[in-house]
N, CA, C and O atoms as a GROMACS GRO file, in nm:
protein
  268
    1UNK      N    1  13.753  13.012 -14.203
    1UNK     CA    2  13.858  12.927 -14.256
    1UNK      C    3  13.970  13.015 -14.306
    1UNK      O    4  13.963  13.113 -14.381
    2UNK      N    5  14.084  12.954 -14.246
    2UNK     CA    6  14.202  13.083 -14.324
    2UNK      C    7  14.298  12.992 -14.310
    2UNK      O    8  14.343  12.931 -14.213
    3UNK      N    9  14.331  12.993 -14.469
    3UNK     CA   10  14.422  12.914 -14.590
    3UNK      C   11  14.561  12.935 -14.533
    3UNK      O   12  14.618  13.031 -14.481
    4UNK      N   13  14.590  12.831 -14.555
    4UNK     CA   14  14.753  12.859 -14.518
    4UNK      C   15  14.826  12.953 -14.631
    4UNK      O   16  14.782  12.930 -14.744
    5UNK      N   17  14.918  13.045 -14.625
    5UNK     CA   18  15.031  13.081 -14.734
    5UNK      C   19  15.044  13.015 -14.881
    5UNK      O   20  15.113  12.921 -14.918
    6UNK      N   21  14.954  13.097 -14.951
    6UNK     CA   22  15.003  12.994 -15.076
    6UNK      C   23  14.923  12.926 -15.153
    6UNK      O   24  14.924  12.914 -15.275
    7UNK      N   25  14.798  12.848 -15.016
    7UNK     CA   26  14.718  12.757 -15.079
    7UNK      C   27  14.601  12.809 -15.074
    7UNK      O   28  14.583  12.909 -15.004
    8UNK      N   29  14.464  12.735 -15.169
    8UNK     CA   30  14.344  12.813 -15.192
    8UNK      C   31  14.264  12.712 -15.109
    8UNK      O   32  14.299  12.593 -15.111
    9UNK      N   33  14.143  12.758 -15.026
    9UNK     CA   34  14.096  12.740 -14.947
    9UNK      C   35  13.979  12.660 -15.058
    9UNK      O   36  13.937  12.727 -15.152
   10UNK      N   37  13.925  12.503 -15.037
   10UNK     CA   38  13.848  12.458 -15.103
   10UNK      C   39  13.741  12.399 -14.992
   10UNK      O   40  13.767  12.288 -14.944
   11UNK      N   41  13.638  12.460 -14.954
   11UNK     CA   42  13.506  12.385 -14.902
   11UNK      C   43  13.381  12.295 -14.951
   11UNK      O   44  13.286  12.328 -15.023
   12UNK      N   45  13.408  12.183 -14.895
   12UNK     CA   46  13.323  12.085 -14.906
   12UNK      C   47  13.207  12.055 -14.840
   12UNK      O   48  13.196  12.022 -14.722
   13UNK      N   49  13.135  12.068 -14.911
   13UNK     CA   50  12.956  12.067 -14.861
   13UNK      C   51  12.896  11.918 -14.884
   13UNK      O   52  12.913  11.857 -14.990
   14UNK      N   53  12.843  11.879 -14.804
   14UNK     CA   54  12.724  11.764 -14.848
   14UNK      C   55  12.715  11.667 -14.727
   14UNK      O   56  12.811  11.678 -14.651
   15UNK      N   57  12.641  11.591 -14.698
   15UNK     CA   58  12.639  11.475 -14.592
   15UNK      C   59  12.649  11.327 -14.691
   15UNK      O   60  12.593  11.279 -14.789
   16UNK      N   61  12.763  11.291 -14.592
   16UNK     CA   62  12.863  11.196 -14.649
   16UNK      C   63  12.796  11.072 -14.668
   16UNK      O   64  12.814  11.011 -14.774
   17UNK      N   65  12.697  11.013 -14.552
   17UNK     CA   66  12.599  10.936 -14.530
   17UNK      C   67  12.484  10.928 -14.632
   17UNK      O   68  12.445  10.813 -14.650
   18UNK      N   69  12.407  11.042 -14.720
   18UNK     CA   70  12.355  11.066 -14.827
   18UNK      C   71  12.333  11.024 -14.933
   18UNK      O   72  12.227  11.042 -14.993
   19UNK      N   73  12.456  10.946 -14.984
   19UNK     CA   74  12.446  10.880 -15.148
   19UNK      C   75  12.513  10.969 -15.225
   19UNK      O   76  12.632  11.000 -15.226
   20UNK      N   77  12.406  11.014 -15.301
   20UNK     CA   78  12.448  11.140 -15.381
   20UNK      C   79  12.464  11.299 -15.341
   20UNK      O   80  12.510  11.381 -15.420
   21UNK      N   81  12.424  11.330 -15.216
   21UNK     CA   82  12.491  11.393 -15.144
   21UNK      C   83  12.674  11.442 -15.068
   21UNK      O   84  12.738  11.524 -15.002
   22UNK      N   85  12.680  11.318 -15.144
   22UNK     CA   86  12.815  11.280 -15.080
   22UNK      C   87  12.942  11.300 -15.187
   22UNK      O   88  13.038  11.224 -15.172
   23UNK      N   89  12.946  11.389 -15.285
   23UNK     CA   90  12.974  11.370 -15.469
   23UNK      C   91  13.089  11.447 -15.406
   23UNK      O   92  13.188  11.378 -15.380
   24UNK      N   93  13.097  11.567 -15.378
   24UNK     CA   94  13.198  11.633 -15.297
   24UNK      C   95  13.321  11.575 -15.267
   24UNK      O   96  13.432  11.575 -15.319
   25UNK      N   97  13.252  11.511 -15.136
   25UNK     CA   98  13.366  11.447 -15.064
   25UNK      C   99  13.408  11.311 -15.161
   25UNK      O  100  13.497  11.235 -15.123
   26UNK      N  101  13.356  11.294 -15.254
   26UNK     CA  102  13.389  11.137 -15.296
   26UNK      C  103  13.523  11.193 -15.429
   26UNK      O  104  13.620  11.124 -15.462
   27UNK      N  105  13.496  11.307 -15.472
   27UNK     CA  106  13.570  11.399 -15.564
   27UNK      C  107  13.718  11.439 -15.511
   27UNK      O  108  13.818  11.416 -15.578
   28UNK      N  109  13.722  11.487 -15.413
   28UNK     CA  110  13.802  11.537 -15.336
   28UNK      C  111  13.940  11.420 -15.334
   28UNK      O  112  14.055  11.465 -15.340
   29UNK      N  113  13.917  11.284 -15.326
   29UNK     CA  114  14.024  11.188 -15.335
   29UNK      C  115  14.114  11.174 -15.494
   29UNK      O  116  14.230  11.142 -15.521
   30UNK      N  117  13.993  11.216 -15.576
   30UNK     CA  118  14.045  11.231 -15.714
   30UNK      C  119  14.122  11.325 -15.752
   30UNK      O  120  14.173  11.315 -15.864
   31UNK      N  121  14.148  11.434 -15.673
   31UNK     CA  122  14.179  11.516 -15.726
   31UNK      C  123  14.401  11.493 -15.794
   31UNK      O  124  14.468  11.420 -15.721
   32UNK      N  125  14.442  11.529 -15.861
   32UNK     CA  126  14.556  11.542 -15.911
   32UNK      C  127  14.678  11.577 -15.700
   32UNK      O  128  14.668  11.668 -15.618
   33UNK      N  129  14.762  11.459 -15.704
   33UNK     CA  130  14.802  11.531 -15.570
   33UNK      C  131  14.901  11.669 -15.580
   33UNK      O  132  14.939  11.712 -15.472
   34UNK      N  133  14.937  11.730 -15.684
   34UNK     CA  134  14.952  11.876 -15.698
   34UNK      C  135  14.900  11.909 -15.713
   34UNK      O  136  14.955  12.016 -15.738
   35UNK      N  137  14.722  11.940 -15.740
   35UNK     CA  138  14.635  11.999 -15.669
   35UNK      C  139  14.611  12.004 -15.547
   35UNK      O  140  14.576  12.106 -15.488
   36UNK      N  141  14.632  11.859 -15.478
   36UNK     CA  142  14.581  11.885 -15.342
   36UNK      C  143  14.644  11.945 -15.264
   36UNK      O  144  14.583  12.016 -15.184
   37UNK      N  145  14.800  11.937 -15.258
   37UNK     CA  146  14.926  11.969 -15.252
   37UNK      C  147  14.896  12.136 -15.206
   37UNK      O  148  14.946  12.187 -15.106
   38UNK      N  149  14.792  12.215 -15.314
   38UNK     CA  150  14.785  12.377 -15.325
   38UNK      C  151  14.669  12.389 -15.255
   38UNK      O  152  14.632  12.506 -15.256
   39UNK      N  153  14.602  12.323 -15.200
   39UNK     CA  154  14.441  12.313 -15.119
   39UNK      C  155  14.476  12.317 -14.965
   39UNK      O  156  14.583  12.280 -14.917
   40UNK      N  157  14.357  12.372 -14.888
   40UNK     CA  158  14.319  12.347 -14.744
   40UNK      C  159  14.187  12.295 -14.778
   40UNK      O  160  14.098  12.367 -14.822
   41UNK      N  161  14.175  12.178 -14.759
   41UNK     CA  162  14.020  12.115 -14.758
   41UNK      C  163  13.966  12.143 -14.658
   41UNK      O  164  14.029  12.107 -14.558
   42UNK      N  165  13.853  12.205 -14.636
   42UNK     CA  166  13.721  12.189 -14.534
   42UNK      C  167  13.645  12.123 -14.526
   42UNK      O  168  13.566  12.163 -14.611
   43UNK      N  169  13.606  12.041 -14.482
   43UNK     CA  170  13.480  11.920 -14.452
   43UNK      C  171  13.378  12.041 -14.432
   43UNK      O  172  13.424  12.124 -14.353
   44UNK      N  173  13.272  12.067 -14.474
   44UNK     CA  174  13.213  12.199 -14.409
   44UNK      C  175  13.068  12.095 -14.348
   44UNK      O  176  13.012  12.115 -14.240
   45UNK      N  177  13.027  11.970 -14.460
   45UNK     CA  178  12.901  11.960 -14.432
   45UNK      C  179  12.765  12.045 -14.523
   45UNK      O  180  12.692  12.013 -14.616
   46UNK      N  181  12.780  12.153 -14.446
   46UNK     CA  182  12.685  12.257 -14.485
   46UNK      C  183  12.727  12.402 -14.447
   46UNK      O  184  12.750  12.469 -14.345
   47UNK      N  185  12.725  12.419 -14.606
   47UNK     CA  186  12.800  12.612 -14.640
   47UNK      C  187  12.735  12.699 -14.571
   47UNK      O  188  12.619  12.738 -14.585
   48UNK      N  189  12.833  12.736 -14.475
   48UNK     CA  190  12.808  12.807 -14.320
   48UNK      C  191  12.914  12.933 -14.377
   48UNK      O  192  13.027  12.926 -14.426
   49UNK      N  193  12.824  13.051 -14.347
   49UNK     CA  194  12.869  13.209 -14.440
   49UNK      C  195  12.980  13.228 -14.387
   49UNK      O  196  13.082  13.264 -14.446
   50UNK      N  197  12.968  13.203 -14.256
   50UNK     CA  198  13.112  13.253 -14.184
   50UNK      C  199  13.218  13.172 -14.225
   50UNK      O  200  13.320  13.173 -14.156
   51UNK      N  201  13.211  13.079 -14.357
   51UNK     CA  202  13.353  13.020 -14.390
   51UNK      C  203  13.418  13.136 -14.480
   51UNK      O  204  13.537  13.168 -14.478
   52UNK      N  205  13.313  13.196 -14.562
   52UNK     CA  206  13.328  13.301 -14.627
   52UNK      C  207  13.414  13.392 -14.588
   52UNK      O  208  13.534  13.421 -14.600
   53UNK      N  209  13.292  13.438 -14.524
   53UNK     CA  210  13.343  13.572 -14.431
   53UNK      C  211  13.496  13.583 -14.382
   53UNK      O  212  13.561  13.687 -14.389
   54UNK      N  213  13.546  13.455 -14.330
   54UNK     CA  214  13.694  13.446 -14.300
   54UNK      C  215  13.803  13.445 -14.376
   54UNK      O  216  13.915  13.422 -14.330
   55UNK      N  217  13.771  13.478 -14.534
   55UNK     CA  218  13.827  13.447 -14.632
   55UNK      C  219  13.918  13.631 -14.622
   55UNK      O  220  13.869  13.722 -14.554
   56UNK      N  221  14.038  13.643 -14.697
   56UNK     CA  222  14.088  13.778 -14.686
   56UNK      C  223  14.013  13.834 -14.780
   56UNK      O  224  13.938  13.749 -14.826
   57UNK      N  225  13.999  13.932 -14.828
   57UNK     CA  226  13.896  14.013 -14.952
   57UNK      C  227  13.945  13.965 -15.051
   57UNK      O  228  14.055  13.912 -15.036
   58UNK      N  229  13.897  13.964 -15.156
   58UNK     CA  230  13.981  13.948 -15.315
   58UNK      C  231  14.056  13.799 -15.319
   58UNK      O  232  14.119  13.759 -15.417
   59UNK      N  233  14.036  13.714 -15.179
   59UNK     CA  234  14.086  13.605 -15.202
   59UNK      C  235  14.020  13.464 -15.291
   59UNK      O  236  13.897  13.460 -15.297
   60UNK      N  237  14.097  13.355 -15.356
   60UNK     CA  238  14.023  13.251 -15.378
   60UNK      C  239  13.965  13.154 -15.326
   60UNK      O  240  14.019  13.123 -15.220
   61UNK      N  241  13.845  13.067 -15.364
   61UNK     CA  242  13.779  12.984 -15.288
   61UNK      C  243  13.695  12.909 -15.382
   61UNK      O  244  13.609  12.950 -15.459
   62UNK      N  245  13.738  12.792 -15.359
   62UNK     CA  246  13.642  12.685 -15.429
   62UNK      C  247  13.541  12.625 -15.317
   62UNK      O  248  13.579  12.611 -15.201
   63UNK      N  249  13.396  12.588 -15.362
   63UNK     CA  250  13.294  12.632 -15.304
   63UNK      C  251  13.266  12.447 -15.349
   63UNK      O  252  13.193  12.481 -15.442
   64UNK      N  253  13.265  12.318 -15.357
   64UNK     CA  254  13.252  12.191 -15.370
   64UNK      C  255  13.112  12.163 -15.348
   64UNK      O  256  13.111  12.174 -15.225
   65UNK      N  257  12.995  12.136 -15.379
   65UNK     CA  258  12.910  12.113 -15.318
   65UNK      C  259  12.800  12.022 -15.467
   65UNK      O  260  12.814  12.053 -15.585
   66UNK      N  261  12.712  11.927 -15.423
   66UNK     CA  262  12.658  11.848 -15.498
   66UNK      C  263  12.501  11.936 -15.551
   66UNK      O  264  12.465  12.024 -15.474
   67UNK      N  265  12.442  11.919 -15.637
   67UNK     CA  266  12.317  12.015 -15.653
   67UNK      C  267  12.225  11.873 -15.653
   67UNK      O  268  12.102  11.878 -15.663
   0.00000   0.00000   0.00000
């Protein structure tokens, strides 16, 4: 995943179908729209390393996911 200029790369984990699995994506509409405004949302599903990995070094990343 690689953020556009500017904005912080936020991945979303969980299956949407789930219930409470689904807290993530149900969050994500709430958010302030100058927050979202500064975001690249990822639907990820399930935190797959290589979203990581694509990140530049030292960069930010919000990691969304339900426990």
């Amino acid at each position: 995943m690689t953020a556009a200029a500017g904005r912080i790369p936020v991945i979303v984990c969980g299956e949407a179908a789930r219930g409470d699995d689904a807290a993530g994506f149900a969050a994500i509409p709430l958010l302030a729209p100058a927050t979202l405004a500064a975001a690249d949302v990822e639907r990820a599903g399930q935190l797959d390393l290589l979203l990581l990995l694509d990140l530049p070094d030292g960069a930010p990343c919000v990691v969304v996911d339900a426990v």
